[in-house]
ChimeraX commands (.cxc) that place a marker at each C-alpha (Angstrom):
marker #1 position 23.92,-6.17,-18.58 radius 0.5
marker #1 position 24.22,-6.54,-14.87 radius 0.5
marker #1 position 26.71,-8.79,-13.96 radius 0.5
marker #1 position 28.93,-6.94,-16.30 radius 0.5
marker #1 position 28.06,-3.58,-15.29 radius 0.5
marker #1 position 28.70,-4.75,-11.93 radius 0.5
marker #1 position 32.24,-6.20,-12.40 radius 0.5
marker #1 position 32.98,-3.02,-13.97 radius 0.5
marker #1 position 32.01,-0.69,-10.74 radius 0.5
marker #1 position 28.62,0.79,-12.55 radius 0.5
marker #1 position 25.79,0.66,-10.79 radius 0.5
marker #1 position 23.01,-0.50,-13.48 radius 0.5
marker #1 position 19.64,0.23,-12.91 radius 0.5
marker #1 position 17.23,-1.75,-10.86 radius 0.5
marker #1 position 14.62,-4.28,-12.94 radius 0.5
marker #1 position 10.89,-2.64,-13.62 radius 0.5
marker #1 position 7.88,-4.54,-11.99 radius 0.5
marker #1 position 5.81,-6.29,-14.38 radius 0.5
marker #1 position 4.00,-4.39,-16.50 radius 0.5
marker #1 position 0.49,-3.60,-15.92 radius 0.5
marker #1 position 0.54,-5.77,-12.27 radius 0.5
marker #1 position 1.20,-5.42,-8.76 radius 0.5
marker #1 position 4.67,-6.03,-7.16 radius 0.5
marker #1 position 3.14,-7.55,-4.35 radius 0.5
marker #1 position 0.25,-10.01,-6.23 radius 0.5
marker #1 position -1.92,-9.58,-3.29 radius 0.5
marker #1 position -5.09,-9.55,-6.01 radius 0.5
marker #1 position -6.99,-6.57,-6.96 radius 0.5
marker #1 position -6.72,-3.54,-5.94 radius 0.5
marker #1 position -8.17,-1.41,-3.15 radius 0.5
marker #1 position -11.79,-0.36,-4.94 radius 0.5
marker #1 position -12.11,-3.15,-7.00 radius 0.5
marker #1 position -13.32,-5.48,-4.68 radius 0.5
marker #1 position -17.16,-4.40,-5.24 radius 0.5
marker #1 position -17.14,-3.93,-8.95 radius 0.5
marker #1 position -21.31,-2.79,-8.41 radius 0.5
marker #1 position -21.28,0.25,-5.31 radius 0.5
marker #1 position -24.99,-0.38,-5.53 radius 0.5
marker #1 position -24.56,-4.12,-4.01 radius 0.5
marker #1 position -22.65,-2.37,-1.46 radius 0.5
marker #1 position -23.93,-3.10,1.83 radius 0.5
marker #1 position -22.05,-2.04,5.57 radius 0.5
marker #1 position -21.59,-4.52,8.43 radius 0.5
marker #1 position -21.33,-3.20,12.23 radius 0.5
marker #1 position -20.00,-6.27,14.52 radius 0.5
marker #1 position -18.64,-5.99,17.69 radius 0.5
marker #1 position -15.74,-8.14,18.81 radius 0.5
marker #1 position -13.91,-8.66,22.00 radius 0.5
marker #1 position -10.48,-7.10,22.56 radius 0.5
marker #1 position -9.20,-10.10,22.53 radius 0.5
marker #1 position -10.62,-11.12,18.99 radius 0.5
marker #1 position -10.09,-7.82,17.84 radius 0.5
marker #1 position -6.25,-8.21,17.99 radius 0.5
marker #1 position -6.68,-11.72,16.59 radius 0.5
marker #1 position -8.54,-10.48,13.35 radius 0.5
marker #1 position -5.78,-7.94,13.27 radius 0.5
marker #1 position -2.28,-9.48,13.97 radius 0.5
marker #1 position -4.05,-12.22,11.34 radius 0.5
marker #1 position -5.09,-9.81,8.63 radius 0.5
marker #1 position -1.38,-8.04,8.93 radius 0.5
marker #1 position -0.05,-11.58,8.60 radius 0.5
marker #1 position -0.99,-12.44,5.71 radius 0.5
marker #1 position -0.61,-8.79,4.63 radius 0.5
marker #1 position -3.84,-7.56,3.85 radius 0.5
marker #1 position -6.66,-5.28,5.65 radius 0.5
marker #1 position -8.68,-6.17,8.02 radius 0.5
marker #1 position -12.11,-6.23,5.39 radius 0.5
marker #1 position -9.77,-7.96,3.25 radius 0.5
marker #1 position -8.92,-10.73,5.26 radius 0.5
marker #1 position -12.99,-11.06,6.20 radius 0.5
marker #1 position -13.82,-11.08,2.69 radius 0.5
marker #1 position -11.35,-14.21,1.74 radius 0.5
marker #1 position -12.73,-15.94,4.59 radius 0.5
marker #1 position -16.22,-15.71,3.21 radius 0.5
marker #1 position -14.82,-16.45,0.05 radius 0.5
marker #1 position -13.53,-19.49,1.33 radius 0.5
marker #1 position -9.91,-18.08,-0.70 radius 0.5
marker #1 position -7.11,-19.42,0.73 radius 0.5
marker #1 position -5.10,-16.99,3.16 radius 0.5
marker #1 position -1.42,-17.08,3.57 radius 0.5
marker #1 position 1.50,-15.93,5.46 radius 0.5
marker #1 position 3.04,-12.98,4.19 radius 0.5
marker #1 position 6.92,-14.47,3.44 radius 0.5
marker #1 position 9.18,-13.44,6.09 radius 0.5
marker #1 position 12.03,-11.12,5.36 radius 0.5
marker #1 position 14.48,-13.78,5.04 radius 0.5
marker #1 position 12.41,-15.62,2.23 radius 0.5
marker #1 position 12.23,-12.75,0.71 radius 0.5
marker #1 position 15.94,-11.57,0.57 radius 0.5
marker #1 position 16.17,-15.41,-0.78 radius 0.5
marker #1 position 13.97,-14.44,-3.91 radius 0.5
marker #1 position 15.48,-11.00,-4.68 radius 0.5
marker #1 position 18.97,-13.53,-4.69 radius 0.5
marker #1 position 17.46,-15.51,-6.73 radius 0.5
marker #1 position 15.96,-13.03,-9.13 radius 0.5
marker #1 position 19.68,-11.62,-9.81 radius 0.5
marker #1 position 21.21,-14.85,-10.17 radius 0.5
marker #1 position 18.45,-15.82,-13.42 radius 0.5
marker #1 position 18.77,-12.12,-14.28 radius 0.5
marker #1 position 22.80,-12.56,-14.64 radius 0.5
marker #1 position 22.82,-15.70,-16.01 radius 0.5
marker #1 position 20.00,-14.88,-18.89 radius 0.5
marker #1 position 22.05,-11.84,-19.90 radius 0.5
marker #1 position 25.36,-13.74,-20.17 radius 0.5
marker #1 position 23.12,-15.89,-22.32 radius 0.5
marker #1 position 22.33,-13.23,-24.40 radius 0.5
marker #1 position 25.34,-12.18,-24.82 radius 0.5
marker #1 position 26.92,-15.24,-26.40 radius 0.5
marker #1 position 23.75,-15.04,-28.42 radius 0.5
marker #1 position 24.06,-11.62,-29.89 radius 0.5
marker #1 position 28.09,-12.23,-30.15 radius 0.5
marker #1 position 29.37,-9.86,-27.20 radius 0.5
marker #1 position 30.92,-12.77,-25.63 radius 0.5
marker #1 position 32.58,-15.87,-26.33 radius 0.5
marker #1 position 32.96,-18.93,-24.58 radius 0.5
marker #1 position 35.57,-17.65,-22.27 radius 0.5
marker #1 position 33.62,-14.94,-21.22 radius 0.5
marker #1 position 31.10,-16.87,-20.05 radius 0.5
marker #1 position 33.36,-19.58,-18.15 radius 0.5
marker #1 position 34.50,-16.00,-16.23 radius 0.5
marker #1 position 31.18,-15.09,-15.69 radius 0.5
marker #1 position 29.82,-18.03,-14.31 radius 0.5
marker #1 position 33.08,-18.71,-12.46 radius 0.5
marker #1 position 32.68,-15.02,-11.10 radius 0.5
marker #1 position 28.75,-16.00,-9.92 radius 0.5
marker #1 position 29.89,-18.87,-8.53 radius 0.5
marker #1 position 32.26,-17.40,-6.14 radius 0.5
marker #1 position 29.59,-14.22,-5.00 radius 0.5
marker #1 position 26.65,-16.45,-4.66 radius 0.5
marker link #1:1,2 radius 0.2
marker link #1:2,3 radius 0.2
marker link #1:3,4 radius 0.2
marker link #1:4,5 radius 0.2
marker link #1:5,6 radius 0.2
marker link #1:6,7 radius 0.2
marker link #1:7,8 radius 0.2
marker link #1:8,9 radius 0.2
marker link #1:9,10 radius 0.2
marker link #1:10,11 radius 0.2
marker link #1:11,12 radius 0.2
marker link #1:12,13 radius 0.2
marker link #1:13,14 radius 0.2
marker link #1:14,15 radius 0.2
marker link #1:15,16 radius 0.2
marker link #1:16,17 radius 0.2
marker link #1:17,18 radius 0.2
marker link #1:18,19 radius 0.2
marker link #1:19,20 radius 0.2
marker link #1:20,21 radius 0.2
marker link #1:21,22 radius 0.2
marker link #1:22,23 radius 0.2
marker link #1:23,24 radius 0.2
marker link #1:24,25 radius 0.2
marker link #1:25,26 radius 0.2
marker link #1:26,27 radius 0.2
marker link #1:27,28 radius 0.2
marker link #1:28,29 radius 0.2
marker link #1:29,30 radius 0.2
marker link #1:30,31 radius 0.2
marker link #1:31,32 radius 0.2
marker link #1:32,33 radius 0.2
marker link #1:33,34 radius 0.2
marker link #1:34,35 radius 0.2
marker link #1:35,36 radius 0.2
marker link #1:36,37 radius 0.2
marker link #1:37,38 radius 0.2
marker link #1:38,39 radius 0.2
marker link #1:39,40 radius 0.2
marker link #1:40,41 radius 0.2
marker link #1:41,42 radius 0.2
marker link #1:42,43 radius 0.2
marker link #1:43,44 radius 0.2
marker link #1:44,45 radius 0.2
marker link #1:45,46 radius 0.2
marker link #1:46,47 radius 0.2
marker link #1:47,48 radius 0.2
marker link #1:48,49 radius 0.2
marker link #1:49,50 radius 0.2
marker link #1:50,51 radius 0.2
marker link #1:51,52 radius 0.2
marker link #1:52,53 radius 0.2
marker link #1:53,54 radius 0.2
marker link #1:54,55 radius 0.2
marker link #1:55,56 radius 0.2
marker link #1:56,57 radius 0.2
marker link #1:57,58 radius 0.2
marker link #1:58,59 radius 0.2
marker link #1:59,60 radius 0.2
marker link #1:60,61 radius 0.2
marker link #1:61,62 radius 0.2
marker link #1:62,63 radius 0.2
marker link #1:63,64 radius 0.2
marker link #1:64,65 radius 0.2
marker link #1:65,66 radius 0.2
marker link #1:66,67 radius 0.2
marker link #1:67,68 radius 0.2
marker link #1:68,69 radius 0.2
marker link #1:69,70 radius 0.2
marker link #1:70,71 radius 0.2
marker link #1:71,72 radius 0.2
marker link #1:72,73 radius 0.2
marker link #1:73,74 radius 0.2
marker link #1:74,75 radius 0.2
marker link #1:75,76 radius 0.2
marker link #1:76,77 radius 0.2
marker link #1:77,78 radius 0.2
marker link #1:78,79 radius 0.2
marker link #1:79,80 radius 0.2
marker link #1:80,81 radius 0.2
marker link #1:81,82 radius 0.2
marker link #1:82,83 radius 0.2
marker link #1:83,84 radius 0.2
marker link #1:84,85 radius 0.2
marker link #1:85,86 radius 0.2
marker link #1:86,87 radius 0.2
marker link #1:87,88 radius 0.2
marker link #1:88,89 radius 0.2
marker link #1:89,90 radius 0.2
marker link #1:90,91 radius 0.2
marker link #1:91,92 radius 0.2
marker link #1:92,93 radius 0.2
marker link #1:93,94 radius 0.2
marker link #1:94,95 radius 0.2
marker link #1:95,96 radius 0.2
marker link #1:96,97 radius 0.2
marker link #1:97,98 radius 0.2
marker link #1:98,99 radius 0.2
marker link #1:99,100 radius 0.2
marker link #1:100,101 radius 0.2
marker link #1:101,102 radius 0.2
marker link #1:102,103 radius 0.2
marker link #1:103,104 radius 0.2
marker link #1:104,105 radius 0.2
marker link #1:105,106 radius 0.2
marker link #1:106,107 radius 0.2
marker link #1:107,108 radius 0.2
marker link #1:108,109 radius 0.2
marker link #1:109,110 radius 0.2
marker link #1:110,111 radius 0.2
marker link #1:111,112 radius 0.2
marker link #1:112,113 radius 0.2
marker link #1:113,114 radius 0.2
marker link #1:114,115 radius 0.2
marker link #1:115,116 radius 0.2
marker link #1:116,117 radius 0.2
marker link #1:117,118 radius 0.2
marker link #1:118,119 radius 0.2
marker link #1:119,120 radius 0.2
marker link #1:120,121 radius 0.2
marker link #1:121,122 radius 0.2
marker link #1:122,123 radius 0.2
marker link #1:123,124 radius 0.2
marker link #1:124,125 radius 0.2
marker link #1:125,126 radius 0.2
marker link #1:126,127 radius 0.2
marker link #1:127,128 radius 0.2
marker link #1:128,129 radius 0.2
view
């Protein structure tokens, strides 16, 4: 229970990724893109310097590889920004807060806490966050 572990000076553990996925949700996996090797077939282009750093301050943008990025433009798959640092310490935040406030919520459930535990608890969040 983290925000009791935490008002009590123990370090709990950090949360697990989801099971069976990728943290970052970027799509498949590098290797899975051609499912059929056989299909497989190699392009040679030749770009400018100029559009070569465009193709690649793009492609580490939005946080994927350079064939990556080509292949969701043929695609025609959307391409986004990679979230900046800021957005996401915002997310992590707001991770912890649901994560605190669902195990209080257990808690009264199971019958750890009463009432007045959880007034403390959300009175506590309400004073770090």
């Amino acid at each position: 229970m983290y925000i009791f572990a935490t008002l009590q000076g123990i370090n709990p553990l950090t949360p697990m990724p989801p099971a069976g996925g990728s943290v970052r949700g970027h799509g498949p996996r590098k290797g899975e893109l051609l499912k059929n090797k056989e299909n497989a077939r190699h392009l040679h282009i030749e770009l400018t310097q100029e559009q070569y750093q465009t193709l690649t301050d793009k492609a580490k943008q939005a946080g994927l590889t350079k064939r990556a990025f080509i292949v969701r433009l043929l695609n025609g798959q959307e391409i986004r920004e990679r979230p900046n640092e800021e957005i996401r310490q915002l997310r992590t935040e707001i991770h912890r807060i649901g994560n605190n406030i669902n195990q209080i919520a257990r808690s009264v459930n199971a019958g750890i806490a009463d009432a007045a535990d959880v007034k403390r608890g959300l009175y506590i969040l309400d004073q770090i966050y």
